[in-house]
N, C-alpha and C positions, 0 to 999 in steps of 0.2 A: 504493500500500500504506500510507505514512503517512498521506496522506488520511484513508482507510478507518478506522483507528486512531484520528486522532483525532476523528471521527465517534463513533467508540463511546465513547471516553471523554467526549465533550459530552453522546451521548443520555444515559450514567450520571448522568451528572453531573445532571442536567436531571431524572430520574427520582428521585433523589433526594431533590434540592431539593423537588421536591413534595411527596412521599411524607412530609417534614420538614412538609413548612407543613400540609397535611391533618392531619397526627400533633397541632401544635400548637394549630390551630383546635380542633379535635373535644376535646381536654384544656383549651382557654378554655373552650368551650361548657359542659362537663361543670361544670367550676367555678365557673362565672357559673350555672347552674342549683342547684346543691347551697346556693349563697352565698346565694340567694333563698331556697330551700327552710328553710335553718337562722335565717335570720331571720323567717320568718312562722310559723314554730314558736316561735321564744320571744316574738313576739309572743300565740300565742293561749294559750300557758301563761300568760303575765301575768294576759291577760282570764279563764283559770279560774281563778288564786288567787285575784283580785277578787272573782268570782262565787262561789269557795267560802266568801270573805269576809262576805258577803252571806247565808247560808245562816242560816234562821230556829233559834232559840232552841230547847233540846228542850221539851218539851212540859209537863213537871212544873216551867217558870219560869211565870211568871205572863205573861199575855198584853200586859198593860199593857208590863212591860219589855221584852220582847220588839220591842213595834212602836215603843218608844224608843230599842231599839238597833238597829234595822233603816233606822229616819229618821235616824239620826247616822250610818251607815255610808253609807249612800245619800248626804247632804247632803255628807260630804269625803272619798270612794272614789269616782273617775270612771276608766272604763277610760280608758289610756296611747295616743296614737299615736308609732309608732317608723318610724325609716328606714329602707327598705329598701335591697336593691339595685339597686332599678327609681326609687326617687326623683330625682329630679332635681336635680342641686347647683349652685348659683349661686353662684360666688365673684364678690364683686365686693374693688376693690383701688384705692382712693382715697390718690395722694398729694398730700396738703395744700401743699407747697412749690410745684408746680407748676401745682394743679388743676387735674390728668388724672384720669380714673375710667372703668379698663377692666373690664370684664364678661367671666367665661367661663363657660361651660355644661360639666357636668363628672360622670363618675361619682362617686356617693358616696363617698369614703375610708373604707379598710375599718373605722377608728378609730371610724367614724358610725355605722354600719350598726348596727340594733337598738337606738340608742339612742331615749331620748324627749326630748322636749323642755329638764326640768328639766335634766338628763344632760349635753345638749348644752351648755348655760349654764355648768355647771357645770366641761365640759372646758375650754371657751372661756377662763374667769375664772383653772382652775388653770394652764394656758399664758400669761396677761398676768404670772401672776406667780412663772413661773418659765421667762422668757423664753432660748430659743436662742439662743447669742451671735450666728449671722448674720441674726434677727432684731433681735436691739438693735442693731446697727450699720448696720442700715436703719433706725433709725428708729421701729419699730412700737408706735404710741402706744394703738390700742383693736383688739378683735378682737369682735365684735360680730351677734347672730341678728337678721337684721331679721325674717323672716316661717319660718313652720315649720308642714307639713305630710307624709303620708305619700307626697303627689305631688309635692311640691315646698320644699324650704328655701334659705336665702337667707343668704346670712354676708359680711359686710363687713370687710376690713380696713383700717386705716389709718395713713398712714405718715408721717410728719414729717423730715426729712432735718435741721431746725436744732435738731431736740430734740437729737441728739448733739452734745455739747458737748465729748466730747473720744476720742482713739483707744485712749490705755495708760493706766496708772496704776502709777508707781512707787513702789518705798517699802520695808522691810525684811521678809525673813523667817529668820528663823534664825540670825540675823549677818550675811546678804548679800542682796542686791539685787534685789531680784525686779521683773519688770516682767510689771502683770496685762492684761486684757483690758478693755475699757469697760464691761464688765456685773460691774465689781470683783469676781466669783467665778473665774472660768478664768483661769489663767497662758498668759500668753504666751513670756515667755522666762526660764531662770532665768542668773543672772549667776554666775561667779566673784570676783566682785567683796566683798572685805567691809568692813561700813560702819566700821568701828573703826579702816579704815587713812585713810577720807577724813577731810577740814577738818570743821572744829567746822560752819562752816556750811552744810556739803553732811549731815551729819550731822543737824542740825537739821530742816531742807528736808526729807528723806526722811520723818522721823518722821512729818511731817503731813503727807506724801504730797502728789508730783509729779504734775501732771496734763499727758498729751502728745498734741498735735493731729495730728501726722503720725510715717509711718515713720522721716524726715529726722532731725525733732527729735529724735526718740530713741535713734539712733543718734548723734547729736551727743553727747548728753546722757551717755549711753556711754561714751564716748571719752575725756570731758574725765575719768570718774572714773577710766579707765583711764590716763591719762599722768600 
């Protein structure tokens, strides 16, 4: 009888679990087709501003200006190619300390999808320079399109382990002691500590700011303003 019992709660169970992973395919499928669909529509809305761009002069202009503004639009309007969700995304991840350079094959990131080239460059450049602190503490020195198409793009990073030259950086805020992050924006820890009780020379030192290579150190470093 228990047997029997838990026989039927296995088959439940088991008919379930399907019933789940069926439910979850069929809602990827659905969205990995809509995600294509919404990006080759703003694709070819691009290609008709272009081409409404392109739409000859009314008739009461003068024909000359006309095929002069028709050859200027022509010469620096060329329809855009944008990523899809079928593109092909090549991370490659080059660390220079080591010279290792792994390659992976990868769906687009949804961040990519519809963009174009210029777009691409331009995400690229505004992350070198407003870098994620777990990126600066790897190291990440250039983020880079090598090659870029509708079938295939290609993005390089690279990473230098000896560019970080240090882990915290200490120094004052408010009247007390703060200790930041290596990317000198993000706090790390704040202190009860205030700088008015330490020595003229810890005092001093803070102002032009502490630089600290490990956890160790700074905990050290802590400590002595703490006793």
């Amino acid at each position: 009888m228990k047997i029997s019992k838990i026989f039927i709660y296995l088959a439940s169970f088991l008919s379930l679990t399907v019933m789940f992973t069926c439910c979850y395919y069929l809602s990827y499928r659905h969205a990995l087709n809509q995600f294509n669909k919404d990006a080759i529509e703003r694709k070819e809305e691009l290609l008709a501003s272009i081409k409404n761009s392109l739409t000859p002069a009314p008739e009461n202009e003068s024909e000359e200006n006309t095929d002069d503004t028709n050859d200027s639009l022509s010469a620096n309007v060329q329809p855009s190619d944008v990523i899809l969700p079928t593109t092909k995304y090549i991370l490659e991840t080059n660390d220079l300390k080591t010279g290792v350079t792994e390659t992976q094959e990868l769906n687009p990131p949804g961040y990519l999808v519809g963009l174009t080239r210029a777009q691409v460059v331009e995400y690229l450049t505004d992350y070198m320079n407003d870098l994620p602190l777990s990126e600066h503490n790897k190291g990440l020195i250039s983020y880079e399109l090598l090659t870029f198409s509708p079938d295939e793009i290609k993005i390089r990073k690279s990473y230098d382990a000896d560019n970080i030259s240090f882990m915290f950086y200490v120094a004052v805020k408010n009247g007390y002691v703060v200790v930041y992050n290596s990317d000198l924006k993000s706090i790390y820890s704040y202190t009860s500590i205030e700088a008015k009780n330490l020595p003229e020379k810890d005092r001093i030192n803070l102002s032009q700011g502490i630089y600290i290579d490990s956890v160790e150190e700074l905990y050290g470093l802590l400590e002595s303003y703490s006793s």
